[in-house]
Backbone as JSON, one array per atom type, in Angstrom:
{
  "sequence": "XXXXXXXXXXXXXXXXXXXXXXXXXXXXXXXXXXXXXXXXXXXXXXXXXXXXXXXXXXXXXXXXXXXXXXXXXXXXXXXXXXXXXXXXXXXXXXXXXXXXXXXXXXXXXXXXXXXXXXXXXXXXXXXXXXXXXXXXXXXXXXXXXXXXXXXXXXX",
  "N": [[-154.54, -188.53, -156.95], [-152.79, -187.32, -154.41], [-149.39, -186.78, -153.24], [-149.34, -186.7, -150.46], [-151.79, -187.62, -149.71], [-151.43, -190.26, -150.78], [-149.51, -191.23, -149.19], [-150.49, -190.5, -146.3], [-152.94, -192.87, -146.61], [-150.66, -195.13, -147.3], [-149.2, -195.2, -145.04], [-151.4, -195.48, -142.76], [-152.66, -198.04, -143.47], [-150.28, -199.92, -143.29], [-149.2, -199.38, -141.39], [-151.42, -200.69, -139.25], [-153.56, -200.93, -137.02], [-155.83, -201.39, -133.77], [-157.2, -198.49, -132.55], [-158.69, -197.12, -129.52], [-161.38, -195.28, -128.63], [-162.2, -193.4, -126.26], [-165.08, -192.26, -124.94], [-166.11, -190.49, -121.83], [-168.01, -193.03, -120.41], [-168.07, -194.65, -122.35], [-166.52, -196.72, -125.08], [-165.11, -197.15, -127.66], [-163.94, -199.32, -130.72], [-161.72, -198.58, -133.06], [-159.82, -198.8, -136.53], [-156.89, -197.95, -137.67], [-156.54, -197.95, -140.46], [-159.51, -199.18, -142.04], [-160.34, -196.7, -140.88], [-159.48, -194.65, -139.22], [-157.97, -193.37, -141.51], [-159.6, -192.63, -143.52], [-160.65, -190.68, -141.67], [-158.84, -189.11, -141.62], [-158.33, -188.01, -144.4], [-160.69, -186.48, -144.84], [-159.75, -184.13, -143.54], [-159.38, -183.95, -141.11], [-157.6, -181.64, -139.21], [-159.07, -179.6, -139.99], [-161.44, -180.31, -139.27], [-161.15, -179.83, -136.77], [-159.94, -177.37, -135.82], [-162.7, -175.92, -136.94], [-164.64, -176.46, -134.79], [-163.03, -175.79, -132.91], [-164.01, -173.02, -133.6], [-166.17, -173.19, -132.83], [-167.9, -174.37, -134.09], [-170.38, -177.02, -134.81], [-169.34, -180.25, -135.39], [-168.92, -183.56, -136.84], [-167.99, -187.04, -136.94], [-167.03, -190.03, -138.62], [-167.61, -193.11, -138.3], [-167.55, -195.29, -140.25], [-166.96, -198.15, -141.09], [-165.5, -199.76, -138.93], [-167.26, -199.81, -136.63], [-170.0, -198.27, -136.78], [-170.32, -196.36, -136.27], [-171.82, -193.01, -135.6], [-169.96, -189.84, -134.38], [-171.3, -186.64, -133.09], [-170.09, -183.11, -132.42], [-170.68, -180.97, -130.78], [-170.21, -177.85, -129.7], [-171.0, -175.85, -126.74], [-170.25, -173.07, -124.92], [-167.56, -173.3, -122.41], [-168.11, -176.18, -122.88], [-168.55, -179.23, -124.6], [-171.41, -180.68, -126.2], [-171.5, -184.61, -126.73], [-172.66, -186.71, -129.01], [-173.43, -189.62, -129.48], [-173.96, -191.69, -132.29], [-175.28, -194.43, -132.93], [-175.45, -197.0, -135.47], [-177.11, -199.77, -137.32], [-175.97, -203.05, -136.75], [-173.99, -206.11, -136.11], [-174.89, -208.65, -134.28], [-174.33, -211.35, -131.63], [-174.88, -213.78, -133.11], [-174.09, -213.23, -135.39], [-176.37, -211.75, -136.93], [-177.11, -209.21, -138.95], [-178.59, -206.14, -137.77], [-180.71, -202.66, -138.72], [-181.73, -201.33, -136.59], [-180.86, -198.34, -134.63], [-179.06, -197.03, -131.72], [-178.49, -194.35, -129.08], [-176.16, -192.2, -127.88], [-175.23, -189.34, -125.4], [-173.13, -187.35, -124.17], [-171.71, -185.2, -121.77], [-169.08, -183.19, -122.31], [-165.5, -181.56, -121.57], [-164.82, -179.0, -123.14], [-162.02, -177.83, -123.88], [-160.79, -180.08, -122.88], [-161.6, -181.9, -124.78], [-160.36, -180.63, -127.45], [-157.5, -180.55, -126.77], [-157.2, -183.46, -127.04], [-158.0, -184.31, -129.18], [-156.45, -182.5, -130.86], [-153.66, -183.23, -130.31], [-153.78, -185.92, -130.98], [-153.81, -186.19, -133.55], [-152.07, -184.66, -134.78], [-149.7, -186.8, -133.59], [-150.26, -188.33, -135.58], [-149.57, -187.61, -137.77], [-147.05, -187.13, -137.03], [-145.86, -189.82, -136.88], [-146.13, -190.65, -139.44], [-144.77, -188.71, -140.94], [-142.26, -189.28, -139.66], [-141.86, -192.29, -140.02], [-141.01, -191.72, -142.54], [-143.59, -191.65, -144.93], [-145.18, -189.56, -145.15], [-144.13, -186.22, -146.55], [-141.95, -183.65, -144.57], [-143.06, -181.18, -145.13], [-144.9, -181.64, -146.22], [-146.16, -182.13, -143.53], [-146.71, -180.73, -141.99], [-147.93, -178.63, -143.32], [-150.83, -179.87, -143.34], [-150.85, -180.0, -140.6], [-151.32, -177.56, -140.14], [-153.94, -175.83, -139.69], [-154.52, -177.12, -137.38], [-152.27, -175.52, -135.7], [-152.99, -173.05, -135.74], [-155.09, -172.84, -134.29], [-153.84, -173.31, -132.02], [-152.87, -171.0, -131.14], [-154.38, -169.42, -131.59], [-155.62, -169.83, -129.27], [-154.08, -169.52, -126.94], [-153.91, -166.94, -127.74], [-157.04, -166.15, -126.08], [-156.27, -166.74, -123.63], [-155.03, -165.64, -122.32]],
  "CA": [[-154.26, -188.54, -155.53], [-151.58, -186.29, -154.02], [-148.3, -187.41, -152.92], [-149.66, -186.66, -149.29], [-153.04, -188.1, -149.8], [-151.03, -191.81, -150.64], [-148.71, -191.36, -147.45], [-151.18, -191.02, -145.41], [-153.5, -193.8, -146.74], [-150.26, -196.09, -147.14], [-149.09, -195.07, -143.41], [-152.34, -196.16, -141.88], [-152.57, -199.45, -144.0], [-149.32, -200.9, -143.41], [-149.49, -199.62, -139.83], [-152.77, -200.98, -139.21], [-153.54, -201.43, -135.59], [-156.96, -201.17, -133.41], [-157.47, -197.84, -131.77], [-159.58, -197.01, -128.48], [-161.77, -193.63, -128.33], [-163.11, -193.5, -124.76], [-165.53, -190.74, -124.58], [-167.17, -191.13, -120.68], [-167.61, -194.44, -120.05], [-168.55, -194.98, -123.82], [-165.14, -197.11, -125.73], [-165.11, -197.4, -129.41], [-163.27, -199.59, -130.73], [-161.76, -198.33, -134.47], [-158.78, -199.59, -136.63], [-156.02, -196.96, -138.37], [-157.12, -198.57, -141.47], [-159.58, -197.71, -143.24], [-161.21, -195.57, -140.15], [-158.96, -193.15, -138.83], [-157.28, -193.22, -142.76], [-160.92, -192.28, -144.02], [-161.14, -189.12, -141.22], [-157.72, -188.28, -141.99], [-158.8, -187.64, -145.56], [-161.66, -186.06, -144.47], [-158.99, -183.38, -143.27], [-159.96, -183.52, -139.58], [-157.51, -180.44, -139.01], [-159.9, -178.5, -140.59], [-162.89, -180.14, -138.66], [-161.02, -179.73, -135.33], [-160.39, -175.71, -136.59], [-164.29, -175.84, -137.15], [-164.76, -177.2, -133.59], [-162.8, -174.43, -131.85], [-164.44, -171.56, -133.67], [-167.75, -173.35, -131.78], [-168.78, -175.12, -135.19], [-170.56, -178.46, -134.81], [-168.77, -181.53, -136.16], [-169.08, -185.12, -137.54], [-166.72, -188.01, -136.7], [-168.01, -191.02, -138.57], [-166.71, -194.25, -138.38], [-168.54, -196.4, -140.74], [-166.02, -199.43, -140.98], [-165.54, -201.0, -137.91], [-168.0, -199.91, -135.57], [-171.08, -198.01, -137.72], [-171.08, -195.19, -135.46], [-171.35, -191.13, -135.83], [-169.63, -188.76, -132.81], [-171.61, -185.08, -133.24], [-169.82, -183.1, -131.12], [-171.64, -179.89, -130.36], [-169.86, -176.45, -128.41], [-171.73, -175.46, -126.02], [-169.36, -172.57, -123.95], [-166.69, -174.42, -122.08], [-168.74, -177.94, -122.77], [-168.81, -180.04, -125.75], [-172.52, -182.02, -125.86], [-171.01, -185.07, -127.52], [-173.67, -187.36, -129.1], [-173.07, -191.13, -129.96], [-175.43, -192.63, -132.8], [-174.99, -196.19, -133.49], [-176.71, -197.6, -136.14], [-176.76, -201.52, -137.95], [-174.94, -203.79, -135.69], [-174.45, -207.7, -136.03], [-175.26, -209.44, -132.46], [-173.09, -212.66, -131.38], [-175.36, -214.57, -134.0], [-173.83, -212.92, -136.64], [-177.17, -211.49, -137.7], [-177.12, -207.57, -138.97], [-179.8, -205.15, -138.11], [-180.22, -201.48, -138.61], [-181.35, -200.73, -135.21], [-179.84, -197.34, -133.93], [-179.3, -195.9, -131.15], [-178.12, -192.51, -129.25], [-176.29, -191.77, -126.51], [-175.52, -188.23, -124.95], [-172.45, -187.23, -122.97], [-171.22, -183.32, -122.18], [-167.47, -182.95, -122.33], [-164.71, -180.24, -121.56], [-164.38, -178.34, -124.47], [-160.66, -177.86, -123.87], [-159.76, -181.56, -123.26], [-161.3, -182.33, -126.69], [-159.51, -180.06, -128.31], [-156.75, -180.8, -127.01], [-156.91, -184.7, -127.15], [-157.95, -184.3, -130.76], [-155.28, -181.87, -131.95], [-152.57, -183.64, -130.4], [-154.09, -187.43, -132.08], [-153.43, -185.45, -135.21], [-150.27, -183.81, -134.58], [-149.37, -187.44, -133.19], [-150.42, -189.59, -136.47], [-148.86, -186.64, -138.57], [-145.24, -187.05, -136.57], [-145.67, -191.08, -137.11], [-146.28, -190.74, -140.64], [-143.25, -188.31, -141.06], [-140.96, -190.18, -139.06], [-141.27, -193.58, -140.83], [-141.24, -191.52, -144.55], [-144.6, -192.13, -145.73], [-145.18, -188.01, -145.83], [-142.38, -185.3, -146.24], [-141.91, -182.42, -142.78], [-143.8, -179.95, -145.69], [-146.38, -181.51, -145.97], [-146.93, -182.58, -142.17], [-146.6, -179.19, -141.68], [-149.29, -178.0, -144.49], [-151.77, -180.74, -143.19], [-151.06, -179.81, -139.41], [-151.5, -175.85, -139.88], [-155.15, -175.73, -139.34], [-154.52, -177.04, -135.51], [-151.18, -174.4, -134.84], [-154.06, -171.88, -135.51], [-156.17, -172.67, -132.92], [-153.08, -172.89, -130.73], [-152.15, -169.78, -130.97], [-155.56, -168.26, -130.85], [-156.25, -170.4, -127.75], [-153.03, -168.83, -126.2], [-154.53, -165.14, -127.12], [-157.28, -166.41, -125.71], [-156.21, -167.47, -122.52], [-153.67, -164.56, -121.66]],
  "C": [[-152.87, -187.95, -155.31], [-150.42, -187.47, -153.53], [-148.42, -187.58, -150.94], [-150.92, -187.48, -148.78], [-152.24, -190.14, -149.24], [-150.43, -191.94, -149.87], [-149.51, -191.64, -146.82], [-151.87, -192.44, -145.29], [-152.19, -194.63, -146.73], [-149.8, -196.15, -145.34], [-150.22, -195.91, -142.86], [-152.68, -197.91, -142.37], [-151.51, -200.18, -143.47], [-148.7, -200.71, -141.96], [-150.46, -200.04, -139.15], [-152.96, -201.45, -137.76], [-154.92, -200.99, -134.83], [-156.49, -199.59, -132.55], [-158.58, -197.61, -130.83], [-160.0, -195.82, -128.55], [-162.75, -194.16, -127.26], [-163.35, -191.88, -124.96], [-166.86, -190.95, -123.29], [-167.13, -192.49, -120.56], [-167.86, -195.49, -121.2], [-166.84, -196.0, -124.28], [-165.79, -197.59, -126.75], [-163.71, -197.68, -129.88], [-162.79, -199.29, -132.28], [-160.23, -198.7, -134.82], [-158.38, -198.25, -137.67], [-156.55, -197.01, -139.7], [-158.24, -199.15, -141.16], [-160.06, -196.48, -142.09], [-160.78, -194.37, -139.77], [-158.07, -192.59, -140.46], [-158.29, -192.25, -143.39], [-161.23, -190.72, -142.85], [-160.14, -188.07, -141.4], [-158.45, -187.46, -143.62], [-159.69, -186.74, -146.08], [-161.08, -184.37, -144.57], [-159.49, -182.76, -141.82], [-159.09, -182.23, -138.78], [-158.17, -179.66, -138.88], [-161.4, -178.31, -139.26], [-162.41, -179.59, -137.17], [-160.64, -177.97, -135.0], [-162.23, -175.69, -136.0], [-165.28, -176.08, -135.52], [-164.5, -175.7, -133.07], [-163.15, -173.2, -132.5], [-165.75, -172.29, -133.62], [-168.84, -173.76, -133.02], [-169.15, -176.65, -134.53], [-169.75, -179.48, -135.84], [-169.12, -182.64, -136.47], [-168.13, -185.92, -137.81], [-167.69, -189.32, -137.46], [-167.1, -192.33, -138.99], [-167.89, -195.51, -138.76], [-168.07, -197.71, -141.2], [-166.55, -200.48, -140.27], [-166.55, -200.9, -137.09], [-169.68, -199.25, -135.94], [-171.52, -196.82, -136.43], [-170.7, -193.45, -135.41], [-171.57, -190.53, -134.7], [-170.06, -187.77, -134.05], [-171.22, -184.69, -131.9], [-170.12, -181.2, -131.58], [-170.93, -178.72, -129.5], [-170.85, -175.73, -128.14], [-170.76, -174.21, -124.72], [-168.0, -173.58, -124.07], [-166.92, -175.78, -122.14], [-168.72, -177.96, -124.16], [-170.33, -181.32, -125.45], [-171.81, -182.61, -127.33], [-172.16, -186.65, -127.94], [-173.39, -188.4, -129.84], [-174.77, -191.67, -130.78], [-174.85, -193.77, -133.7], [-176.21, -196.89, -134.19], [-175.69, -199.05, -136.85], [-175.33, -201.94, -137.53], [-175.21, -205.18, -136.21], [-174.38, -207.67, -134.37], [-173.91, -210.64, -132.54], [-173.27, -213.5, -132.39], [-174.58, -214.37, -135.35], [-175.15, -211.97, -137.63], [-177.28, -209.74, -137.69], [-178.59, -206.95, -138.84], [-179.64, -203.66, -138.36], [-180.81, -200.81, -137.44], [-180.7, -199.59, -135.19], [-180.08, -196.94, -132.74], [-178.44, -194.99, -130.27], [-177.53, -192.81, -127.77], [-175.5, -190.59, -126.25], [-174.28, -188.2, -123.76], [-172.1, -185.44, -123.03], [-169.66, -183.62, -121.49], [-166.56, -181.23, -122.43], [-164.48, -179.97, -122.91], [-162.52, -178.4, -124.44], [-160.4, -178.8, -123.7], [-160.29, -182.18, -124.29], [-160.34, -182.12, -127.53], [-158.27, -180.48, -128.33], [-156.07, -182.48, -127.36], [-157.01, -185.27, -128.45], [-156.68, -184.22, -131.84], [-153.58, -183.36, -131.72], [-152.58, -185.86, -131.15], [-153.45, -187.03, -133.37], [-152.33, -185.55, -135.4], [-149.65, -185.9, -134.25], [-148.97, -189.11, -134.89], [-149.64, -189.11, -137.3], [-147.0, -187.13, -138.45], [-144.94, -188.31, -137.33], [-145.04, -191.12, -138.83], [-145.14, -190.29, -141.15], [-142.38, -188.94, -140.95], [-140.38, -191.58, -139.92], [-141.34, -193.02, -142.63], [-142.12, -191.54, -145.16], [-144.58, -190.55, -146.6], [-144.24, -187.16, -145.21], [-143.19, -184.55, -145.06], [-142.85, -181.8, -143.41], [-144.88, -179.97, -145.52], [-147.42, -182.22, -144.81], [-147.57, -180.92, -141.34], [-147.95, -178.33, -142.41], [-150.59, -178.59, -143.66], [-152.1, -179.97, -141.53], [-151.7, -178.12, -139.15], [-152.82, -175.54, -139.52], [-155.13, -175.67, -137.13], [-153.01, -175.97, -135.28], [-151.91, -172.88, -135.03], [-154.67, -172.01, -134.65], [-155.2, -172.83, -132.12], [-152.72, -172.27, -130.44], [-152.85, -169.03, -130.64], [-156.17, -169.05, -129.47], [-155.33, -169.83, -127.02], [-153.64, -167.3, -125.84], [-155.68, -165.54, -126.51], [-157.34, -166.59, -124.37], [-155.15, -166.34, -121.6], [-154.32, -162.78, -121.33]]
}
């Protein structure tokens, strides 16, 4: 394991705190540890890259909440598709049950609510020492590509 790899994973461990992803009137509730540690790892730069050159993606958060965002470019829309599978109830009792639900989203406020999550966990991580500027910088380069070609883009 890299020297960037164990930053990150110790960063999100020993910062460990619930996060909210509201997508529509959908809220998912996921925790730094292991879930957003586990998409970091993943190298969601890359997927959010993969995104803006109009690739489909896969967010999966099989921890806390047992549920996979596909998020789909469609033009200026993102169809973003929620599948929730094996849930406990109030009883405590687990089933695997799934099921689906279907929202269409601005392509551009994904992107950008994505990149800058990134860019945001990246700074954290820096800031308190876990991982050096180099390699926030190495990790982050994937998203200052799509910001630059979203600029030519847009001009």
């Amino acid at each position: 394991m890299s020297h960037f790899e164990m930053g990150i994973r110790r960063f999100c461990y020993e910062s460990d705190r619930p996060i909210s992803i509201e997508i529509g009137k959908e809220q998912i509730k996921v925790f730094l540890d292991p879930d957003i540690s586990m998409l970091l790892e993943e190298d969601l730069p890359t997927k959010i890259d993969q995104l803006s050159r109009e690739e489909t993606i896969h967010l999966e958060f099989v921890e806390s909440c047992c549920v996979t965002i596909e998020l789909v470019p469609l033009g200026n829309k993102i169809n973003c598709n929620l599948r929730y599978f094996g849930y406990s109830d109030s009883n405590k009792n687990f089933s695997l049950d799934s099921s689906y639900k279907q929202f269409q989203l601005d392509r551009k406020e994904v992107l950008e609510t994505l990149t800058d999550f990134c860019i945001k966990i990246a700074d954290m991580a820096t800031e308190t020492g876990y991982i050096t500027r180099q390699e926030k910088d190495d990790f982050i380069y994937p998203l200052e590509i799509h910001k630059i070609s979203s600029l030519k883009l847009e001009n």
